[in-house]
N, C-alpha and C positions, 0 to 999 in steps of 0.2 A: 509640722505634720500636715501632709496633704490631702486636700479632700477623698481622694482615693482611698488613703491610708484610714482615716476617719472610718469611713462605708465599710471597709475589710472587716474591721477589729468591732464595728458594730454587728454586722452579719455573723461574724465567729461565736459571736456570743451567744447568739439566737438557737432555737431548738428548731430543725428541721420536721417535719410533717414525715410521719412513716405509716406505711400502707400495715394496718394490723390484721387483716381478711387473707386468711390463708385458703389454699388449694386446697380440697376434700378430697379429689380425686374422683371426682362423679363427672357425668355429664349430665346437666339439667338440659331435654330435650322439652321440657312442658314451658319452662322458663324462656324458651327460645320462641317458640311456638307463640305462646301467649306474648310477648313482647310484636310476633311479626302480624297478629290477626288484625290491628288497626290499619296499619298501610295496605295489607291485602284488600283489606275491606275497602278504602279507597281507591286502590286500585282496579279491583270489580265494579264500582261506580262510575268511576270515571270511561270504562270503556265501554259502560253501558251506555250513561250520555254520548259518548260518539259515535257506539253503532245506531243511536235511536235518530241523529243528525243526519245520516245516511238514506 
């Protein structure tokens, strides 16, 4: 038996990982929002600092 063969029949055995989080059918817009308000917020910083360089 070849090492190949080995890795197969070990892998076959094994339980794969499944996504259990289903779709609701919503859009979480606050969820989005709230995820983007850090980079905004360095975002406005940042172009603060470079219009204050000017």
């Amino acid at each position: 038996m070849t090492h190949m063969e080995i890795k197969a029949l070990e892998d076959a055995g094994r339980d794969t990982a499944v996504w259990t989080e289903a779709y609701d059918g919503q859009t979480h817009y606050s969820s989005v929002i709230l995820a983007l308000m850090p980079a905004t917020f360095i975002l406005f910083v940042a172009t603060a600092l470079l219009l204050a360089l000017i």
